[in-house]
C-alpha positions in Angstrom: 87.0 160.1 -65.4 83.9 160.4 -62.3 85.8 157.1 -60.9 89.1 158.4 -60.9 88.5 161.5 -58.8 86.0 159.2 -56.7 89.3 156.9 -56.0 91.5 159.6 -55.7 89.1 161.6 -52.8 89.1 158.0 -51.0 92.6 157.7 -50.5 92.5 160.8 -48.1 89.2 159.2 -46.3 90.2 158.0 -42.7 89.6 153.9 -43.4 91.7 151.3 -43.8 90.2 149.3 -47.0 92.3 147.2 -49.4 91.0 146.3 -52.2 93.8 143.6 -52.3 92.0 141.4 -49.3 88.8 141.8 -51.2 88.0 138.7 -53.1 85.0 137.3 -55.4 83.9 134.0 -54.2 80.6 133.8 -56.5 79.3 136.1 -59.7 75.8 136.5 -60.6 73.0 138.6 -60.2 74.1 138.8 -56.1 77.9 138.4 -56.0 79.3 136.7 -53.0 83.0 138.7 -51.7 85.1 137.3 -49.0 87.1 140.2 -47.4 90.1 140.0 -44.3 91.2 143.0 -42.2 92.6 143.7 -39.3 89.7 146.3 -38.7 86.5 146.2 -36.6 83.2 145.3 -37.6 82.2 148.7 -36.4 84.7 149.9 -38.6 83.8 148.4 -41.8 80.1 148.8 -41.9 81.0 152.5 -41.7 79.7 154.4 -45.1 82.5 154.8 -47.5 84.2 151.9 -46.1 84.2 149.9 -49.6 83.9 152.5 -51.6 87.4 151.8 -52.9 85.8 148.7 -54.3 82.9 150.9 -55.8 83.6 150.0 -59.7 82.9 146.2 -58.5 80.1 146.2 -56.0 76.4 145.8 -56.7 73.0 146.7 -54.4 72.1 143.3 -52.3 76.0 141.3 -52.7 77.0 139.7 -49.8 80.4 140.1 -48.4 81.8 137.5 -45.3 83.8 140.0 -43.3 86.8 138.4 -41.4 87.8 141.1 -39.1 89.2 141.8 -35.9 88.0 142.5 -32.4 90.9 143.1 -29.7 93.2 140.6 -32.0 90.1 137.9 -32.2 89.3 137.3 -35.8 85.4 137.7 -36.0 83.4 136.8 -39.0 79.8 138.5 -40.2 78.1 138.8 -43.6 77.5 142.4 -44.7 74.8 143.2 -47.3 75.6 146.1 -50.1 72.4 148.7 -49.4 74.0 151.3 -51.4 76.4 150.7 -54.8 75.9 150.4 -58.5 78.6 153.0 -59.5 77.7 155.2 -56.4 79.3 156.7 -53.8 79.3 156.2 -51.1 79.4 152.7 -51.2 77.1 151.6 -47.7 76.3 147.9 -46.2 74.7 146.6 -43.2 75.4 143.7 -41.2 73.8 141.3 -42.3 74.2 138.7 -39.2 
């Protein structure tokens, strides 16, 4: 019941994260995501960002971030510093 009220708050949060461009490359202990958005890298590494994602993401997985700088596609590698079932859901750039 916690993570439905945790996704329900997140849909009125002011980013634009779809958990349908967010996809598992690799399981394991440290899961490897590939995600696409026409966002910012500022934007994503923002806390809360993934949060959306927060039933799915561990501490320390790795997610290649294909986004968007003034229509360029960029690409860096978060890391997951904050997860396991928590919110808010925070990552650093890993690059």
């Amino acid at each position: 019941m916690k993570n439905f009220f945790i996704k329900l708050a997140l849909r009125f949060l002011p980013c634009a994260f779809d958990s349908a461009n967010m996809n598992r490359i690799q399981g394991g202990t440290t899961t490897l995501w590939l995600y696409k958005t026409t966002d910012t890298l500022a934007t994503t590494v923002t806390s809360a960002y993934f949060s959306g994602h927060v039933d799915e993401l561990r501490e320390n997985d790795i997610i290649i971030a294909v986004c968007s700088s003034g229509g360029t596609q960029t690409v860096d590698v978060l890391v997951v510093s904050s997860a396991d079932n928590a919110t808010p859901v925070t990552v650093i750039n890993g690059t």
